[in-house]
N, C-alpha and C positions, 0 to 999 in steps of 0.2 A: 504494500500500500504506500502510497505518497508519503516519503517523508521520513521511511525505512532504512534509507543512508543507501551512499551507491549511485541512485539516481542521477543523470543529466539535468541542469538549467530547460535545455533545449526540451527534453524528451518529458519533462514534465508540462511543459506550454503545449508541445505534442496532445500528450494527454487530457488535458484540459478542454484545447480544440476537440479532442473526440468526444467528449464527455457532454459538449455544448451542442457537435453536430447530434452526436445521439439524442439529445433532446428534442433538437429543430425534427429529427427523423419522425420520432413519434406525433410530435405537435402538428407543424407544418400537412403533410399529408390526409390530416384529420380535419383540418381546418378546411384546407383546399377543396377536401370531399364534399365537407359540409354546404362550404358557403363559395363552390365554384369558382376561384379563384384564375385556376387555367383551365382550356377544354382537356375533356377526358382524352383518358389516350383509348385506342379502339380495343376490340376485345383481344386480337389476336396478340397485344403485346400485354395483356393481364395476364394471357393465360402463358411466356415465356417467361414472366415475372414469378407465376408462382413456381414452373419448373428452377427455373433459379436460385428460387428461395427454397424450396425443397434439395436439390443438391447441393447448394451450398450449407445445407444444416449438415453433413456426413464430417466433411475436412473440418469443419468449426470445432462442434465437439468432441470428434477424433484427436482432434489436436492436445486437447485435454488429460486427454485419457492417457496417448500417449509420452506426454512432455507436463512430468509433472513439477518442473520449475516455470509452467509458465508463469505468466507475472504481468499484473498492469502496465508497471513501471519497468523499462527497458536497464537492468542492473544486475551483476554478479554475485550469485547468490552462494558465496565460498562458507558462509556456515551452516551453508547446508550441502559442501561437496557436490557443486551443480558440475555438471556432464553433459557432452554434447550430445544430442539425442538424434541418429541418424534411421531409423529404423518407421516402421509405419507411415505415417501420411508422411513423414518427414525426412521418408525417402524417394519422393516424390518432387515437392519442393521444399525452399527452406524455410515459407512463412505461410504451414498450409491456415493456421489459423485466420491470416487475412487474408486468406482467398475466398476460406467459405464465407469470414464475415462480410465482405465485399459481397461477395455474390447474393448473401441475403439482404445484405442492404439496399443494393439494388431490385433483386428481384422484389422485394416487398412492396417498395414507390412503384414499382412497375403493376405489379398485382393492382394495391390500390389505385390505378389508373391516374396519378400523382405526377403530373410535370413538376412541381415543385418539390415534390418529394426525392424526384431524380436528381436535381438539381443538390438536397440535400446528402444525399448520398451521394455520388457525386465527390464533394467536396470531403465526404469521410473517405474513399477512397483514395483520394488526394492526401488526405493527411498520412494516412497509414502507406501511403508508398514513399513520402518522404522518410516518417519514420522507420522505416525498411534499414535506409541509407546509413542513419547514424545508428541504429542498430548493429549493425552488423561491422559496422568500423566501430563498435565495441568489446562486440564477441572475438572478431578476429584478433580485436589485441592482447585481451585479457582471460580469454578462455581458451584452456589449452586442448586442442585437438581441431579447433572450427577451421584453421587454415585448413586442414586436410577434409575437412567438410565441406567446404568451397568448391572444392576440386571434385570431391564424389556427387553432390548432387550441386547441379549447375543451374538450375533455374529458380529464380526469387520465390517469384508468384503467380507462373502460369507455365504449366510445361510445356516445354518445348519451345516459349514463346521470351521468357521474360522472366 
């Protein structure tokens, strides 16, 4: 949790933003429903929003399951002898966590027929791919094994792609 020691300046304002957009996520999208804000989006992109959001719940909580240092806050968690965790969704990519959260964020604005809500999500994906960055020019400094992690699984947050 915030404040646990460890933690980035940077990575904490990270946090925060996500913490803001999750709200606009929830808010924004309900509002927009209610009170028409933008036009609806048509059916055929509700119904790949809920696919979205449906696949994206697998790598999310997977991720969990698997990698049990994850952590709000991007930090080294040496008193608890953290380890790099290559295996499961995590051998796949190296942030399967934000791919399914991505994918559910977006599919979700998308389901709810939410231009604004895309917009909001959106902008959480944006934060969490910056955070990727200074992420991992963490791990790679201070945790021993992730260079060689880098090497074995090659892509961020979208296989094959990225």
């Amino acid at each position: 949790m915030p404040g646990t020691g460890g933690e980035s300046r940077s990575d904490l304002a990270i946090f925060i933003g996500i913490k803001v957009c999750g709200l606009a996520l929830i808010v924004v999208p309900a509002l927009d429903a209610r009170f028409g804000w933008t036009p609806r989006l048509p059916l055929w992109c509700e119904i790949c929003g809920g696919i979205l959001l449906l696949g994206g719940s697998f790598p999310f909580f997977r991720a969990f399951t698997d990698n049990t240092f994850a952590s709000p806050l991007v930090r080294i968690q040496s008193e608890r002898s953290q380890h790099v965790i290559d295996t499961g969704v995590y051998g796949f990519v190296r942030h399967p966590m934000y791919l399914g959260a991505s994918l559910v964020f977006v599919g979700g604005a998308l389901l709810l027929g939410s231009i604004s809500g895309l917009l909001s999500a959106l902008a959480m994906v944006g934060l969490l791919v910056v955070r990727i960055f200074g992420e991992e020019k963490l791990l790679a400094r201070d945790l021993e094994g992730y260079q060689e992690y880098l090497q074995k699984v090659r892509y961020r947050l979208v296989p094959h792609v990225w």
